[in-house]
C-alpha positions in Angstrom: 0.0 0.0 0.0 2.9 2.1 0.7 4.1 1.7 -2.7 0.6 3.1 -3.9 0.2 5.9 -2.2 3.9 6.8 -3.6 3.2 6.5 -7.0 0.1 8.7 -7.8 2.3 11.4 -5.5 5.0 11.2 -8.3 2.6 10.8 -10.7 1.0 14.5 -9.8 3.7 16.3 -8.7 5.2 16.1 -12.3 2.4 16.8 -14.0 2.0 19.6 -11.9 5.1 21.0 -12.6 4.8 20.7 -16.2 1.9 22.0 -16.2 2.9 25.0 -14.0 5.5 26.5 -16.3 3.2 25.9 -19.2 0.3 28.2 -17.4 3.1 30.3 -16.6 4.7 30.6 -20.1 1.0 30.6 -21.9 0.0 34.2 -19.7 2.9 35.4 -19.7 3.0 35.8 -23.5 -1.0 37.1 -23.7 -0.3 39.6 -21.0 2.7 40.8 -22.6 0.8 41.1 -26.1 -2.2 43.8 -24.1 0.2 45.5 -22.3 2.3 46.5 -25.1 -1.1 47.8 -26.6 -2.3 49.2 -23.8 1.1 51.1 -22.5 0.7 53.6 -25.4 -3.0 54.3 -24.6 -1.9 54.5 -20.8 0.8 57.3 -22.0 -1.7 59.2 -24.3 -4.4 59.2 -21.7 -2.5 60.8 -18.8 -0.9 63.4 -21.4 -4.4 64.5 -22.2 -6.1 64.5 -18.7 -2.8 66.6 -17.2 -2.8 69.0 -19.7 -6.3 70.3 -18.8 -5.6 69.8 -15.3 -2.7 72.3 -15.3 -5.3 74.3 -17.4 -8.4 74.4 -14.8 -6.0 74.9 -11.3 -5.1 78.3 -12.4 -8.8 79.2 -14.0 -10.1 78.2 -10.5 -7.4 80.3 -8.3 -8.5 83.4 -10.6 -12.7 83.2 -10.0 -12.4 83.4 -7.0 -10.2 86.8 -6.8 -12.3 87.9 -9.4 -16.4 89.4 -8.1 -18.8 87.6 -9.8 -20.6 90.5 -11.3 -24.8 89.9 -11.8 -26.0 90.0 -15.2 -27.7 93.4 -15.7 -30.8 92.4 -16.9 -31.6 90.2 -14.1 -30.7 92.8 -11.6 -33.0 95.4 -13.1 -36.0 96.4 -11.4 -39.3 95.7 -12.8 -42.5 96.8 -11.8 -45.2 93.9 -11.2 -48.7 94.2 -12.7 -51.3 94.2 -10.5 -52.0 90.6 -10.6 -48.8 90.1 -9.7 -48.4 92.8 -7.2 -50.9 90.9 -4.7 -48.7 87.8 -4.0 -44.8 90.3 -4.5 -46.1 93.7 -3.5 -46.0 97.1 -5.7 -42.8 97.8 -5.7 -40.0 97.6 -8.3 -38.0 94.6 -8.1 -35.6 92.2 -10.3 -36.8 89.3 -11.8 -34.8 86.8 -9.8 -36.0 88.3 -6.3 -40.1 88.5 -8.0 -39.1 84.6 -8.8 -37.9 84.3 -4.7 -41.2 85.6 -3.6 -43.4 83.6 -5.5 -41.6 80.6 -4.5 -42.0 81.8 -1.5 -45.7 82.6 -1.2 -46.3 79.2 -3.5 -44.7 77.0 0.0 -46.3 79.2 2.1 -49.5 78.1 0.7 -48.8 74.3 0.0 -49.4 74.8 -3.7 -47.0 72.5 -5.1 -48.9 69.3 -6.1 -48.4 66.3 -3.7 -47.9 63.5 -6.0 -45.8 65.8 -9.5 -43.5 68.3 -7.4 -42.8 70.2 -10.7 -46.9 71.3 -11.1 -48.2 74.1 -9.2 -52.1 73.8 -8.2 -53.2 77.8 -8.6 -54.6 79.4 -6.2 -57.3 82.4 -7.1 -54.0 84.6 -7.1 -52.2 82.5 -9.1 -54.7 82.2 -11.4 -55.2 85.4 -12.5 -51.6 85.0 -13.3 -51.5 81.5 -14.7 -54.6 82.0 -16.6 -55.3 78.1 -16.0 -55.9 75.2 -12.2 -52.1 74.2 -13.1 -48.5 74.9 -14.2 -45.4 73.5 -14.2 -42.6 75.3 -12.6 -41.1 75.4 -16.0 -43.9 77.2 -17.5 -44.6 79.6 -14.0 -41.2 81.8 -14.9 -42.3 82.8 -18.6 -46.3 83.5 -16.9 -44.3 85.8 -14.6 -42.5 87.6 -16.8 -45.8 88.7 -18.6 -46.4 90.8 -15.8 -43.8 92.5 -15.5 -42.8 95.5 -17.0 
């Protein structure tokens, strides 16, 4: 029995061993074959992303020495019809703080419908503005501007 048990040891240790360089000597050739194509790519890639990179640090250091400056038309004051003038008030004001206020006086009043987020149900305020029951806030910010002059 001892003789058994010594024979299918030899037996598979050198058929592992052949078989181990010949795994090793099969990969080693495939991997070699990709890396020498992918070694360029690898060089070209980096080249690209760092050359933006050096590009964007410095365009990031100068915005924020530099004021960000409003666009004018925006920032210039418009007076609200009177439609409008019951939910922002009378007075003249630009279009992005007129958008503020409706927003404002839209959660105030739980307008926003519960199930679509982007529709607004109109109140009898908002509908002398809207002209119709709902509006998406898409279409709310071209309604407003209708009334304002």
């Amino acid at each position: 029995m001892a003789t058994a048990k010594k024979a299918p040891a030899k037996k598979a240790a050198p058929a592992k061993k052949a078989a181990a360089p010949a795994k090793k000597a099969a990969p080693a050739k495939k991997a070699a074959a990709p890396a020498k194509k992918a070694a360029p790519a690898k060089k070209a890639a980096p080249a690209k992303k760092a050359a933006p990179a050096k590009k964007a640090a410095p365009a990031k250091k100068a915005a924020p020495a530099k004021k960000r400056t409003p666009n004018a038309a925006f920032m210039k004051a418009m007076t609200p019809s009177a439609a409008l003038a019951a939910i922002v008030g009378s007075n003249p004001l630009p279009r992005t703080e007129v958008t503020k206020q409706v927003w404002a006086y839209i959660k105030k009043n739980k307008l926003q419908d519960e199930v679509n987020r982007r529709m607004i149900n109109a109140d009898a305020k908002l509908k002398e503005i809207f002209k119709k029951a709902q509006a998406s806030m898409f279409e709310m910010t071209k309604m407003i501007n209708d009334h304002l002059k």
